[in-house]
N, C-alpha and C positions, 0 to 999 in steps of 0.2 A: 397548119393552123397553130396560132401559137396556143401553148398550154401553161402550166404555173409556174415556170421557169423561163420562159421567154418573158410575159405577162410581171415576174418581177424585174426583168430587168428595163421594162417599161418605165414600172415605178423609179427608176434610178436616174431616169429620162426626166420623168416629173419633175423631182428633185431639186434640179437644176433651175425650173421656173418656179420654186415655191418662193414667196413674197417679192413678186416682182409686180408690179400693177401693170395692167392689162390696158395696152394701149388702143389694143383696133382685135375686131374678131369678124373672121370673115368664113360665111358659110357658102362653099363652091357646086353645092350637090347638098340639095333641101329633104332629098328622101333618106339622107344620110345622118341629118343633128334632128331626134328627137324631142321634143319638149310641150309641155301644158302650158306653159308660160309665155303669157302675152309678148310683144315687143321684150322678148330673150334680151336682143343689143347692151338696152341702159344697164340693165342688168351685170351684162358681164363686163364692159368697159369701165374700165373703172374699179375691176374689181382684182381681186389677190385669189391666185392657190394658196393657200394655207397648211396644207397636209393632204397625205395619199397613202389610200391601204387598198389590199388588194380583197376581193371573194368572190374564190373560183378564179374562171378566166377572165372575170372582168376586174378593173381600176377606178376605184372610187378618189376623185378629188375634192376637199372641200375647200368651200369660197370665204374668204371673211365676212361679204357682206350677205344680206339680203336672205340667212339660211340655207343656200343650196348647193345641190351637190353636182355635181358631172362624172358621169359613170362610162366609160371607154369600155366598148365590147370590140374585139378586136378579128373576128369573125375568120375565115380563110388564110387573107395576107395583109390583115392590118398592122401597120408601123409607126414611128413616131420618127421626126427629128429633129431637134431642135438645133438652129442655124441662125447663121448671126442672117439678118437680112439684106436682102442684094445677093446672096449668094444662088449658083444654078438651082432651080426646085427637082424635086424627085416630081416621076410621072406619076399621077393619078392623086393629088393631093387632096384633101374633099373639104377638111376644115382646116384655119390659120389662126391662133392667139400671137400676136405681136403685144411685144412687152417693151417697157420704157427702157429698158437696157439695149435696145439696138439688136437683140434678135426674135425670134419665132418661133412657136413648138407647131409644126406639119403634122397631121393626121394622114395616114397615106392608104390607101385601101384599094388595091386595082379590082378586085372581084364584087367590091359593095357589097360585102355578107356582115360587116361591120356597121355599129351605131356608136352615135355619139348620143347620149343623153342628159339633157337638162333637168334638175328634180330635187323635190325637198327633201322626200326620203325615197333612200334606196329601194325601198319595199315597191314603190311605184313601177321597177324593172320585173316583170313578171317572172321572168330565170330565176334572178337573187330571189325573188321571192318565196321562191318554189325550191332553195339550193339547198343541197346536202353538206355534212358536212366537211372541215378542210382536213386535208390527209396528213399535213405536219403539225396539226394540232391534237390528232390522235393519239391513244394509248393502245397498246396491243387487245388488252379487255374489252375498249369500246372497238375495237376494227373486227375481233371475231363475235362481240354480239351483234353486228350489223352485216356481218357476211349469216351468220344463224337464219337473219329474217328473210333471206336469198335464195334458198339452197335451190332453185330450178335456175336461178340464172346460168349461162355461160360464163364464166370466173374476165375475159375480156370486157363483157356487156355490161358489168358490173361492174367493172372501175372506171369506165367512161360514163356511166352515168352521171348528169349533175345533182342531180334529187339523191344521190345516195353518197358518192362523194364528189367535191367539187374541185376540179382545174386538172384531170389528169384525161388525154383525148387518146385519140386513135397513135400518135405514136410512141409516146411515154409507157399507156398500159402495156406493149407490145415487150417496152423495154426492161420491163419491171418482168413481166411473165415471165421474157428469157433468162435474165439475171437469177431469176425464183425457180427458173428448172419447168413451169409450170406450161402445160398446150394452153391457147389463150381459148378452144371451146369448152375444155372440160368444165363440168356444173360444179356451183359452190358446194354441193348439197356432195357429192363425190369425192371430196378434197379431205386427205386428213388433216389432222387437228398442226402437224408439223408442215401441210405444204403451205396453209393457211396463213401460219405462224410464219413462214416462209417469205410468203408476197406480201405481209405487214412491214417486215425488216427490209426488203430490200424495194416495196413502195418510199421508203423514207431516206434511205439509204441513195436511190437514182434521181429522185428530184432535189434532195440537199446539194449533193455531188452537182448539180446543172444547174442550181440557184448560185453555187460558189461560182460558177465559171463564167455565168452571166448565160446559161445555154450552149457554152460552144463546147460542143460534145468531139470536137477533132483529133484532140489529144485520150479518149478514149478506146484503146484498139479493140478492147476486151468487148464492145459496148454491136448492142445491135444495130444503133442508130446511124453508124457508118455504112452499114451494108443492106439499105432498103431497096434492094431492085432485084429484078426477076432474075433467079439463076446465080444469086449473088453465094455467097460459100462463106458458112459460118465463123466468126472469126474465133470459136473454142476449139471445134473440131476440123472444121474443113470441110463438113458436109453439104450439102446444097440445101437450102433454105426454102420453106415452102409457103405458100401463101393460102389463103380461106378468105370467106367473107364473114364477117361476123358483125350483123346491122347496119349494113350497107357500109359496111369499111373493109378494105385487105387491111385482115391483119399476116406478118409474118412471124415464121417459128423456124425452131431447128428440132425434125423429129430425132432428130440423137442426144439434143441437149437439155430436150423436155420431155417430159410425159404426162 
């Protein structure tokens, strides 16, 4: 599922079409583009991305004309491409922006856990609405007075929340816990003031590191996110790596390298 580092480098995707006018917009999968907005079409032909910011896992674009926004929720295995047209399409495309420049930004979603939303304010996305807040906008004081308000959570269930902080999912917290030495069950309320202080630095510390590289974690050896499979062997100690559920997610740990 992409999380805040994939999710930026979306935005990088965006980029590319900001101020290009929108030649044709074609919706392939109706339970897929969201919107209150009567006849959507006039609306959007004709129209400019203008700018693009991210909160949480979703990508807010805004339009020049007409006040509204398009909000990309990218759900399971949502992607983007943008591609000159005539070129071969990726399978499962659901939505198409063609722009006056001779290419297209692709919406690609093969699981459809993803939406594409039309809207004036963001607020209108029930998530954003409801979101916590962003984890590289914090300061070490606001991340341990918001772990304080927690302390029965599981220290995992808590950093994948979006209500509490936003863009970080089942394989980043996993990545961050190991990084932080940290089991991803153990309670906030358990945790000293130094493991705390702990998973703030090296929360900021794994998603910066994977927003610079665009997500590609390959060049990583140190890193848990190469060795997510059963049976797989730590890459600090060599141990074998274990797995838990924790809110219907496996998460994975090293009991040698956490506690």
């Amino acid at each position: 599922m992409p999380e805040l580092p994939e999710v930026e480098f979306f935005r990088s995707i965006i980029e590319k079409c900001l101020f290009l006018e929108i030649e044709r917009f074609e919706v392939r999968d109706e339970q897929f583009f969201i919107t209150p907005v009567r006849d959507y079409g006039r609306f959007l032909v004709g129209n400019e991305f203008v700018g693009v910011g991210r909160r949480g896992k979703f990508l807010v674009v805004d339009l020049r004309l007409h006040s509204l926004k398009l909000v990309f929720h990218f759900g399971m295995t949502g992607d983007l491409s943008y591609s000159k047209i005539g070129e071969p399409e990726e399978n499962h495309v659901r939505v198409v922006f063609r722009f006056v420049n001779g290419y297209e930004l692709r919406v690609i979603d093969q699981r459809r856990f993803g939406k594409l939303y039309l809207v004036e304010d963001i607020v209108q996305v029930k998530t954003i609405r409801n979101m916590g807040g962003e984890p590289l906008d914090m300061d070490e004081n606001n991340f341990l007075a918001i772990c304080n308000r927690h302390p029965r959570r599981a220290v995992k269930s808590f950093l994948m929340d979006q209500s509490v902080i936003a863009g970080i999912g089942n394989i980043y917290s996993d990545e961050i816990l190991f990084q932080a030495g940290v089991r991803p069950y153990r309670k906030i309320g358990d945790l000293t003031e130094a493991e705390k202080r702990r998973v703030f630095v090296k929360m900021r510390e794994v998603l910066e590191k994977m927003v610079r590289v665009d997500a590609n974690f390959r060049g990583f050896k140190d890193f848990l996110l190469l060795y997510r499979e059963r049976g797989a062997k730590c890459p600090k100690c060599g141990g074998v790596l274990e797995t838990l559920k924790i809110v219907n997610r496996t998460s994975y740990y090293c009991p040698r390298c956490q506690s």
